[in-house]
MILUM-460294 format. One line per field, with one value per residue (C-alpha): residue number from 1; residue in three letters; z, x, y. Coordinates in Angstrom, 1 decimal, decimal comma. Each point is the difference from the previous one (the first is absolute). Layout:
N
n	c(NUM|...)
res	c(ALA|...)
Z	c(Z|...)
X	c(X|...)
Y	c(Y|...)
end
This chain:
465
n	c(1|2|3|4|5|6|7|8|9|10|11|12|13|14|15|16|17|18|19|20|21|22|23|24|25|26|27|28|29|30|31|32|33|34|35|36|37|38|39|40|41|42|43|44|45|46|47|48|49|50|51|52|53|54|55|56|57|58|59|60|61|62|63|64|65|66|67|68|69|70|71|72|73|74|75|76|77|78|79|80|81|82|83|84|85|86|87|88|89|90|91|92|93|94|95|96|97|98|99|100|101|102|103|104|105|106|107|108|109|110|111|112|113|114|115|116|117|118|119|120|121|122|123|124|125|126|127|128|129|130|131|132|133|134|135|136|137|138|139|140|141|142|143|144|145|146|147|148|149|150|151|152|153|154|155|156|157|158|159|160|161|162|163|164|165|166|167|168|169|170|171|172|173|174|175|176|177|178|179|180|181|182|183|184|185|186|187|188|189|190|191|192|193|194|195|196|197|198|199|200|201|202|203|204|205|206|207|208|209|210|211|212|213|214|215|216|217|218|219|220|221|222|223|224|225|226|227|228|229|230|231|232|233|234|235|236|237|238|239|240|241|242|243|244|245|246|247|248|249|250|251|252|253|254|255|256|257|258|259|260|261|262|263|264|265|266|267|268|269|270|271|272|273|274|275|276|277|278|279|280|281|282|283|284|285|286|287|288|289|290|291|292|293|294|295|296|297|298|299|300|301|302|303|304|305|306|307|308|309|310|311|312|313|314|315|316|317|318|319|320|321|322|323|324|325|326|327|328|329|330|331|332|333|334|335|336|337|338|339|340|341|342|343|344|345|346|347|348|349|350|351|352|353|354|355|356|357|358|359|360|361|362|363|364|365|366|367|368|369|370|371|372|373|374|375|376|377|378|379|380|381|382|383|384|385|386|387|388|389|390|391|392|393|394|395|396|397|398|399|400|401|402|403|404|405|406|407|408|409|410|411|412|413|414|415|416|417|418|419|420|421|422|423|424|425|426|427|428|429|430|431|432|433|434|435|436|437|438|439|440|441|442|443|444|445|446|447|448|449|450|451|452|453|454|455|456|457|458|459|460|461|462|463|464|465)
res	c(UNK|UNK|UNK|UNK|UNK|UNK|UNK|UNK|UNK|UNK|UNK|UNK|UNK|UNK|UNK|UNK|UNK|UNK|UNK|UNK|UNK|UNK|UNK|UNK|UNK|UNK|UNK|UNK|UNK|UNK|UNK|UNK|UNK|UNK|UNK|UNK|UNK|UNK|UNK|UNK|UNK|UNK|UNK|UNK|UNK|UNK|UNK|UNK|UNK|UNK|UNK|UNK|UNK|UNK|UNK|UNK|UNK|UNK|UNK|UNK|UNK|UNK|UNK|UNK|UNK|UNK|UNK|UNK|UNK|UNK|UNK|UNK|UNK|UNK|UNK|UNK|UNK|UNK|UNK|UNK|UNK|UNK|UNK|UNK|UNK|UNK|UNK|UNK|UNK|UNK|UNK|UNK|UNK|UNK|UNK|UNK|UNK|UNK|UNK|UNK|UNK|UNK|UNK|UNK|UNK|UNK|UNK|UNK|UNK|UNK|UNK|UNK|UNK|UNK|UNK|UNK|UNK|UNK|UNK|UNK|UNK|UNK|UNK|UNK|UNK|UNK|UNK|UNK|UNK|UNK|UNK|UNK|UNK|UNK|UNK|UNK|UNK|UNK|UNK|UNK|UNK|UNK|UNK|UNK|UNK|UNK|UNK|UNK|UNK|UNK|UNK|UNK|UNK|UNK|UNK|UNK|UNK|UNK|UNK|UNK|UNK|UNK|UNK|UNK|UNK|UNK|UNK|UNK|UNK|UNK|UNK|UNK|UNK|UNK|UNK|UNK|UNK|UNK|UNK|UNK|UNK|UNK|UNK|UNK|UNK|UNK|UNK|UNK|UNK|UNK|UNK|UNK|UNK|UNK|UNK|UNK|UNK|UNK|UNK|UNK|UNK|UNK|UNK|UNK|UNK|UNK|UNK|UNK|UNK|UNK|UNK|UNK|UNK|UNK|UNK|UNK|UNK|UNK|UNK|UNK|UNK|UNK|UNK|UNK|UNK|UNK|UNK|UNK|UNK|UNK|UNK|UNK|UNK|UNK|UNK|UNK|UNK|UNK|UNK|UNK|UNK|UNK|UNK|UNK|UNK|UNK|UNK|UNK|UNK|UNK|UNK|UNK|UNK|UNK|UNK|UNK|UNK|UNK|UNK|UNK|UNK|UNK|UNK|UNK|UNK|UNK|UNK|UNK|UNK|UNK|UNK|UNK|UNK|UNK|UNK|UNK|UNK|UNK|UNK|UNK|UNK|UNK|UNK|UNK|UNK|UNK|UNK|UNK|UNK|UNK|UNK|UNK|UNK|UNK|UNK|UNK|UNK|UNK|UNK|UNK|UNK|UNK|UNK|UNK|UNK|UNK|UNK|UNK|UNK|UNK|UNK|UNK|UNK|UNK|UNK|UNK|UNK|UNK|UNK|UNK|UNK|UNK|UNK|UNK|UNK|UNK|UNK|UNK|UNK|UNK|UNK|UNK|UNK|UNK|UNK|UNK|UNK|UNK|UNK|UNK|UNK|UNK|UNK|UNK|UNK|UNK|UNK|UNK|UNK|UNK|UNK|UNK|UNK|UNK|UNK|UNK|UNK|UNK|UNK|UNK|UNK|UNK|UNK|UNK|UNK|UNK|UNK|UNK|UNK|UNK|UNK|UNK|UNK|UNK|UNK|UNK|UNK|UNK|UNK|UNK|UNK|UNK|UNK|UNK|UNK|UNK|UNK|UNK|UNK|UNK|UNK|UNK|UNK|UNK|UNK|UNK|UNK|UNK|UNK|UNK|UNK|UNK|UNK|UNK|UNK|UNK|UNK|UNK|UNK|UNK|UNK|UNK|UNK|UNK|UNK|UNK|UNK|UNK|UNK|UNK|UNK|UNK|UNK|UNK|UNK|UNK|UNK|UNK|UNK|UNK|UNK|UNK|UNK|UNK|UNK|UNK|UNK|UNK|UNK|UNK|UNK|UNK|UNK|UNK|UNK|UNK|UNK|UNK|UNK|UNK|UNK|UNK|UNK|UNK|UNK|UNK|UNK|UNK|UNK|UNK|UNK|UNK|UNK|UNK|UNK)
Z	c(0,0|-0,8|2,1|-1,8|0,0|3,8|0,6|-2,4|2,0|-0,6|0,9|3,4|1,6|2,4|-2,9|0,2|-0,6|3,3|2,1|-1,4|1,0|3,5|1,1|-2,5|0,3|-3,2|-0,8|-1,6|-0,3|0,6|2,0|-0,2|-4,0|1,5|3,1|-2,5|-1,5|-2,5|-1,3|1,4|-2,8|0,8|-2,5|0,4|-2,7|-2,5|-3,2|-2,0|-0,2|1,2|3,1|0,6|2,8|2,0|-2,3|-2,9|-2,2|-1,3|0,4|-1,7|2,2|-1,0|3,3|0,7|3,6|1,1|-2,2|1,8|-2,4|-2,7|-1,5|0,4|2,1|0,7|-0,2|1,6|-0,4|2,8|2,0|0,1|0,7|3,0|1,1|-0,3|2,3|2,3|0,3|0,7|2,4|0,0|1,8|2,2|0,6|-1,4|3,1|0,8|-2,2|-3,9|-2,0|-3,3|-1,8|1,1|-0,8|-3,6|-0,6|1,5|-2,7|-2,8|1,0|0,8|-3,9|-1,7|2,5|-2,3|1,3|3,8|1,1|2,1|3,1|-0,1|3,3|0,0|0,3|-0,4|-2,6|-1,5|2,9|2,4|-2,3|-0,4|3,7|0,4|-2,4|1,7|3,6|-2,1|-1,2|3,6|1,6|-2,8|0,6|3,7|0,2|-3,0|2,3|-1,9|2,6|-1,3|-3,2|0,3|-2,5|-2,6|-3,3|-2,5|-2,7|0,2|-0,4|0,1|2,2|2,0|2,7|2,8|2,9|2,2|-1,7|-3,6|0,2|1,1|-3,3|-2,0|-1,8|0,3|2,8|0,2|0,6|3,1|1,5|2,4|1,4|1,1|1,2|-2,0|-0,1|-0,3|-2,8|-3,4|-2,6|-3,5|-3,2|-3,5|-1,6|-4,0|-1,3|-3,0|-1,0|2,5|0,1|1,9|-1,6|-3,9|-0,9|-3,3|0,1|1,9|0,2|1,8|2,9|0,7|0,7|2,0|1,7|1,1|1,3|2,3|2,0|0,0|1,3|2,5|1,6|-0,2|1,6|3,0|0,5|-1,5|3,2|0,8|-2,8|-0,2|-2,7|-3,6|-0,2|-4,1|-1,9|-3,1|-1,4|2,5|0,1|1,9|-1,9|-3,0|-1,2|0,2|-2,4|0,6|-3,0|-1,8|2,6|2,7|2,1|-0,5|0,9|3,1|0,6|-0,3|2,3|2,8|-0,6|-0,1|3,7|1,4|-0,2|-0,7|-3,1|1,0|-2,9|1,1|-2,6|2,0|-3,1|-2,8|1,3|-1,8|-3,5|0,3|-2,0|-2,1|2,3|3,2|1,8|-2,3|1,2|-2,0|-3,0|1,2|-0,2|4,2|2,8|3,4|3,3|1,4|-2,2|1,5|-1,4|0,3|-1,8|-3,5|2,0|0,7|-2,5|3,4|0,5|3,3|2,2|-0,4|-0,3|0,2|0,5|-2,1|0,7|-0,8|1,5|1,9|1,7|1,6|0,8|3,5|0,9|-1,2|2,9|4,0|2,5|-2,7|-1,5|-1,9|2,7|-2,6|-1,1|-0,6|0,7|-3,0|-1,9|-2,4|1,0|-1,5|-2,0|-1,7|-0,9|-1,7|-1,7|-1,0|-1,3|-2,3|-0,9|-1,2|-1,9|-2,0|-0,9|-1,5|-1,6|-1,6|-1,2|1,8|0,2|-3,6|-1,2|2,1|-1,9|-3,2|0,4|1,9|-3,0|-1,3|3,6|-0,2|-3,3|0,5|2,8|-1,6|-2,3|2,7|-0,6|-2,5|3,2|0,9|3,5|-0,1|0,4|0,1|0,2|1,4|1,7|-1,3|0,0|1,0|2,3|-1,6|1,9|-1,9|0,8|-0,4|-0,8|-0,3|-2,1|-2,6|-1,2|3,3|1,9|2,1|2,6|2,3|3,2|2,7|0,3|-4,1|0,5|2,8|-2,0|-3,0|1,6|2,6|-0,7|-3,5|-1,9|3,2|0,0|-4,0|-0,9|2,0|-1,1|-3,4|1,1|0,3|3,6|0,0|2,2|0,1|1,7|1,4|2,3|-2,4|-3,1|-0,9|-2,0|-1,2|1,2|-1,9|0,8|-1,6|1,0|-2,0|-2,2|-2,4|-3,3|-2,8|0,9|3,0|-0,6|-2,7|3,0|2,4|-2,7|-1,1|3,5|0,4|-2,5|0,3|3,8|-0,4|-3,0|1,9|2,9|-2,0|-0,5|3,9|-0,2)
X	c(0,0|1,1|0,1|-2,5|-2,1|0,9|-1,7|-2,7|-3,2|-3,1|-3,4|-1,4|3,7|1,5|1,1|3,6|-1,5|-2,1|2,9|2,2|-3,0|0,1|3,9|2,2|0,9|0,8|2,5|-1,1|-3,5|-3,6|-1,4|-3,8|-0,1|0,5|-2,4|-3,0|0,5|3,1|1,8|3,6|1,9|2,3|2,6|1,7|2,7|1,8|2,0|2,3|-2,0|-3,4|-2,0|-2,8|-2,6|-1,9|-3,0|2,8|0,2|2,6|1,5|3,3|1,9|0,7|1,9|2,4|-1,8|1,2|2,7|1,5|-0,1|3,1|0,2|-3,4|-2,2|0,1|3,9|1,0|4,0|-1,0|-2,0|3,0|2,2|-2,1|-0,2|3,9|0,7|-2,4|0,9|3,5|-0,2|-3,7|0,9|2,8|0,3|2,6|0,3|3,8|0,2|-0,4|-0,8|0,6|-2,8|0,0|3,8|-0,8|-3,2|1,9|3,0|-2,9|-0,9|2,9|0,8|-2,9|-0,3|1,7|2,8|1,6|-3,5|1,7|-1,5|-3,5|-2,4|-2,6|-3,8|-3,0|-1,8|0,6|-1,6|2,8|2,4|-1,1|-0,5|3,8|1,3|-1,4|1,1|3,7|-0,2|-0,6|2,9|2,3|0,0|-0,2|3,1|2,0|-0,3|-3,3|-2,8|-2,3|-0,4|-3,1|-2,9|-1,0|-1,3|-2,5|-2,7|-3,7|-2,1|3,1|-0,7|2,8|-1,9|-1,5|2,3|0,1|2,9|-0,8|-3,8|2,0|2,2|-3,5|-2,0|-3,3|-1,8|-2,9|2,2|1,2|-2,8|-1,1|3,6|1,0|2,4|2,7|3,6|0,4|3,4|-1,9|-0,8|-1,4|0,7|-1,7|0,1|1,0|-3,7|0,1|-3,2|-0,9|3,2|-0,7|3,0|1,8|-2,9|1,3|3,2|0,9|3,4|-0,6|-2,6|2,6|2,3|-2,5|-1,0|3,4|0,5|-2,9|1,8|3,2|-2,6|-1,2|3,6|0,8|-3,2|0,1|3,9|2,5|1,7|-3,4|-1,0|1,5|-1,5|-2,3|-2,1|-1,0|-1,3|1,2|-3,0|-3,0|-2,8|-2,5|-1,8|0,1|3,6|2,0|3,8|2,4|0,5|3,1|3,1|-2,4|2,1|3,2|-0,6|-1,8|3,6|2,1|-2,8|0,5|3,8|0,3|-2,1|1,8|-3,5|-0,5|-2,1|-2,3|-1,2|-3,1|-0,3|-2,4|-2,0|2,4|2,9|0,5|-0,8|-3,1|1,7|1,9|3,4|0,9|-0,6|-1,8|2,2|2,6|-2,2|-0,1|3,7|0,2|1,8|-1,6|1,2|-2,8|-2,0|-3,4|-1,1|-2,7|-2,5|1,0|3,5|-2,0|-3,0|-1,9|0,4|1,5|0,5|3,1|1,1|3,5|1,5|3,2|2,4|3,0|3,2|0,6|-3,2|1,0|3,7|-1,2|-1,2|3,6|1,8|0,0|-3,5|-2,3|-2,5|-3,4|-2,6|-2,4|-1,4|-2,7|-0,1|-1,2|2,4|2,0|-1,8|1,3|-2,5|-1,4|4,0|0,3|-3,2|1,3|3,3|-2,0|-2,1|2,5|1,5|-3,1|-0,3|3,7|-0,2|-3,2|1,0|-2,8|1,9|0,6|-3,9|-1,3|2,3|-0,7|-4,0|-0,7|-0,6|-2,5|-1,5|-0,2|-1,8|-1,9|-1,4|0,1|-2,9|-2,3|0,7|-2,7|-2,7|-1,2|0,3|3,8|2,2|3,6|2,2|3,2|2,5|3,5|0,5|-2,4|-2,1|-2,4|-2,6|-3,4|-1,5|-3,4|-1,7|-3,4|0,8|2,7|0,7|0,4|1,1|-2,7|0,2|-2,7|-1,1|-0,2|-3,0|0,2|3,4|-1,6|-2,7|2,1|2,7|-0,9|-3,7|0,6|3,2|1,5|-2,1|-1,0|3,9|0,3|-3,5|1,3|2,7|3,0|1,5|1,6|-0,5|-2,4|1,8|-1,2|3,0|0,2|-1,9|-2,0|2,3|0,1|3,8|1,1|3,5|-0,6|2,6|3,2|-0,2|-3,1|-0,2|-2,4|-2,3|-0,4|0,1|-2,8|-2,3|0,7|-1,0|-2,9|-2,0|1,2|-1,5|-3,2|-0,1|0,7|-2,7|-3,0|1,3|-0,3|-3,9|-0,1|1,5)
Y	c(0,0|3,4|2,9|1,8|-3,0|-0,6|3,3|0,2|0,7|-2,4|0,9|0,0|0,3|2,3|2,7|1,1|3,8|-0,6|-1,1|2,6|2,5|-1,0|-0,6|2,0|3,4|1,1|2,4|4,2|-1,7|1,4|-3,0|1,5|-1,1|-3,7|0,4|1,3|-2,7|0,1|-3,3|0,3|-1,1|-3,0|-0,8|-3,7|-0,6|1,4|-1,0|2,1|3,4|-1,1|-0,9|-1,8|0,4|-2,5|0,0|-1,3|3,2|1,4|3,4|1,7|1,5|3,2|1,6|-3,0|-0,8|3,7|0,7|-2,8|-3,6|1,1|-4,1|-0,7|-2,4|-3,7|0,0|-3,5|0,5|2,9|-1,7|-2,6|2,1|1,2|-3,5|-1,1|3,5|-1,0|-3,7|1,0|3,7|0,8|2,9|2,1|3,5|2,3|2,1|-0,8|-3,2|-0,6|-2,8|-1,3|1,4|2,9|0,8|-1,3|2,6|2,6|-1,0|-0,3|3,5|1,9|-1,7|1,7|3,4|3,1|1,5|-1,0|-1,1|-2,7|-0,4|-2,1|0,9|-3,1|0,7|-1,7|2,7|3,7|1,4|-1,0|0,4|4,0|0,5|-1,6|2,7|2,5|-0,9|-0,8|3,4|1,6|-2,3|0,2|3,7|0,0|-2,3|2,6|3,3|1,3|-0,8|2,4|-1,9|-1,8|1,1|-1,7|1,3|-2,0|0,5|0,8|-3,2|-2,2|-3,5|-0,9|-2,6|0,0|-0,3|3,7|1,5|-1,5|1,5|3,5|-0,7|-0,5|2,7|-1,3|2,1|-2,7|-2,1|1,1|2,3|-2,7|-1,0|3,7|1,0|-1,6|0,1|3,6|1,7|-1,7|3,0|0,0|1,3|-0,6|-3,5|-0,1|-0,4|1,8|-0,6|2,4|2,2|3,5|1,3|-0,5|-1,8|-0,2|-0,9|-3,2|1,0|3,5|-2,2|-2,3|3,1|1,6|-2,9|-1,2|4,1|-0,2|-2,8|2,4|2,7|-2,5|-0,9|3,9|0,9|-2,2|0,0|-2,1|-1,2|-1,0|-2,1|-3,4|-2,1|0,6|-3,4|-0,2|-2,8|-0,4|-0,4|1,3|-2,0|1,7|2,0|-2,4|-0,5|3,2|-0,5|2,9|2,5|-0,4|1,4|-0,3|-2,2|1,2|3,4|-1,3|-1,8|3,1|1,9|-2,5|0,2|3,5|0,2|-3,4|-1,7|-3,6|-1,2|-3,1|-1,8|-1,9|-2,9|-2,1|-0,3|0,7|-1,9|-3,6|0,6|1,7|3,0|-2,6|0,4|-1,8|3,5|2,6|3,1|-1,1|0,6|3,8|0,3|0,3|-2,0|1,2|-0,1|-3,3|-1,8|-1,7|-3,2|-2,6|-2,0|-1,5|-1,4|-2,6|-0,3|0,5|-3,6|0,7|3,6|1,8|3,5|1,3|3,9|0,5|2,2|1,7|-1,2|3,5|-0,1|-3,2|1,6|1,6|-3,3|-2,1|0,8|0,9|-1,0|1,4|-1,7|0,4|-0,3|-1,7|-3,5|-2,3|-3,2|-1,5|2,2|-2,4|-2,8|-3,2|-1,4|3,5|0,3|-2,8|0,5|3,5|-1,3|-2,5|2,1|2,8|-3,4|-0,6|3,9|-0,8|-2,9|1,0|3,3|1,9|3,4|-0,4|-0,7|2,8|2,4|-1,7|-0,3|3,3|2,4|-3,1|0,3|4,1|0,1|-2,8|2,1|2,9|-0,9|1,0|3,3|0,2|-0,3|3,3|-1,1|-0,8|3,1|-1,5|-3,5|0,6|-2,1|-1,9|-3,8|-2,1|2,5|2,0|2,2|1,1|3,7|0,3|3,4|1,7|2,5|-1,5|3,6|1,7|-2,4|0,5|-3,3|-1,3|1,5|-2,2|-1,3|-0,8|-2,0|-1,8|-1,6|-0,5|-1,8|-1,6|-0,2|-1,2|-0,5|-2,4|-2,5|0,4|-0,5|-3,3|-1,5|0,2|-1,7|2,8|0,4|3,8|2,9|3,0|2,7|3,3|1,2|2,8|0,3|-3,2|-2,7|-3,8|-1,1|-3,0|-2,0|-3,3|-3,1|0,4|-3,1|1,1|1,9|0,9|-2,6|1,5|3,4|-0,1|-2,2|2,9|2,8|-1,9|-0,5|3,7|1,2|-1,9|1,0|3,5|0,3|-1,0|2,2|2,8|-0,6|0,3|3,4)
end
């Protein structure tokens, strides 16, 4: 028996959906859709680049999990792998101690980090991994003679977790309304939407300019000897996938040089080949001071994150009784290491990098063709992560008000999207978009399915406009 068939639900049994409803506290998730009387959806295998729920139908999934499943599902050399680890060291801490696994990821990823990005800080997910940069940051400077360098600057709508001093690092005020006061230093400048540029409109060029100067204004206007880190992702995702402008990031680099600043880049999601490159920054022509990391190193078939950082950062900490009064202690836990070090050996052997950088214009105008819907106001995003921006007014720009983007999102193209068999995300923490970040291993085939249900989806939303 398969799993799927293990778990298919026959009539008259305890549903899945109705045990789900009554123990499991889902994560971001309005539970009053499922107490009136909303099916919980309950998804129980998946092959290549679908799923399947416990009803038996089949879904493509179109966001990779969450951004997370680089190779695919229903890998068994990982699950193997998992297996072996756990047969042998199923688990010891690396508080004081190290084990073979983890010395070889931190190897693998020292390898592939740009520049002296050397030292590999385990975690168990990006949101760690950003909250350890910060509190690096604040030592690292504390332990150098410049105490009062501890704010951190960041981009409006950017998501950088959910930990205290990640959701100070985020832009989203929703998001963090209800855990105030937070970690107090974060400040925010403008993202690199130019779809909606307030200045240089026209000229992509000139925004990026302007857009990297208003984090120089930022550091200037709080103090430099005050401000110890800029935490960018290369490509934002909040907001519906946000690439820099040409020169972007390397005038942001000589900004945080000039001020003795460090440059974060937070590649939870773009790390891994989502971009098409082990870690996308190097696309941008930039080697930051920390890079933060997650999700596709392991294909999400176990939980790992990791901070990397430069080898001076971690020179304070070299010598004398000082130390980096951090951990967690399922950082570099055996078994997601050796999951992570497999998987990173089937993104090589498989060329993965190399077919997202050869199929990404193929995924870009495939999407593109949406255009033509009055509704759809712009596709942007590099590799393979693509956000959609829906509009009101195509010609103005004109997005929805509130109460309109809450009845076309989650009242309608949610749930429409996954009936007809697409699993993506409807997104309103910013203007209303469709965010799409498929596993790394499809192409055309794909890529038409996706702009297909889109387009059907989208064209009978528009008749409840």
């Amino acid at each position: 028996m398969t799993t799927s068939e293990q778990y298919v639900s026959e009539p008259g049994e305890d549903l899945l959906a109705d045990r789900a409803r009554r123990n499991l506290w889902m994560h971001f998730t309005r539970h009053s859709v499922y107490e009136q009387g909303g099916h919980v959806p309950v998804i129980v295998r998946g092959e290549g680049a679908r799923i399947w729920d416990d009803s038996g139908r089949s879904y493509l999934d179109g966001l990779a999990g969450l951004f997370v499943v680089q190779v695919g599902h229903g890998r068994a050399e990982l699950a193997e792998a998992a297996a072996k680890q756990a047969s042998e060291l199923a688990f010891f801490p690396i508080w004081s101690y190290a084990h073979p696994a983890a010395i070889e990821l931190a190897e693998r990823l020292a390898h592939l980090a740009p520049g002296d990005l050397n030292r590999v800080f385990f975690t168990t997910g990006g949101g760690e991994a950003v909250e350890s940069a910060w509190k690096l940051a604040k030592q690292y400077f504390k332990l150098t003679g410049r105490p009062l360098k501890h704010k951190v600057i960041s981009r409006a709508v950017a998501y950088h977790g959910t930990p205290q001093g990640a959701l100070s690092i985020t832009g989203i005020p929703a998001a963090k309304e209800y855990f105030e006061p937070l970690v107090p230093g974060a400040h925010k400048v403008p993202n690199t939407n130019f779809y909606r540029a307030p200045e240089h409109g026209d000229d992509l060029e000139a925004f990026g300019r302007w857009a990297a100067g208003q984090i120089e204004l930022a550091i200037e206007m709080e103090g430099p000897d005050t401000v110890a880190a800029v935490f960018l992702e290369p490509v934002q995702n909040s907001g519906g996938c946000f690439p820099p402008p040409p020169g972007y990031f390397e005038r942001v680099r000589e900004i945080c040089d000039r001020h003795d600043v460090l440059l974060v880049a937070d590649e939870t999601i773009c790390a891994f080949g989502r971009i098409g490159e082990p870690f996308a920054i190097t696309r941008f022509n930039t080697v930051p001071d920390i890079i933060t990391c997650a999700k596709g190193m392991t294909s999400g078939y176990a939980p790992m994150g990791a901070m990397i950082a430069a080898d001076r950062l971690f020179e304070p900490f070299a010598h004398g009784t000082n130390s980096f009064l951090h951990g967690y202690t399922w950082g570099g836990h055996p078994v997601a290491a050796a999951v992570a070090l497999a998987n990173l050996e089937i993104m090589d052997r498989e060329g993965l990098y190399d077919h997202v950088q050869a199929n990404e214009d193929a995924f870009a105008s495939t999407l593109s063709k949406l255009t033509d819907l009055d509704i759809v106001g712009d596709v942007r995003g590099a590799g393979y992560f693509y956000g959609i921006e829906l509009v009101k007014d195509k010609s103005t720009r004109e997005t929805f008000n509130a109460d309109e983007s809450e009845r076309l999102l989650r009242g309608y193209l949610s749930k429409a999207l996954f009936d007809n068999g697409l699993y993506c995300r409807a997104d309103d923490r910013g203007d209303p978009v469709i965010q799409l970040a498929p596993p790394l291993i499809v192409g055309q085939a794909e890529f038409d399915e996706i702009e297909q249900i889109l387009r059907h989806v989208l064209v009978e939303g528009m008749k409840l406009l």
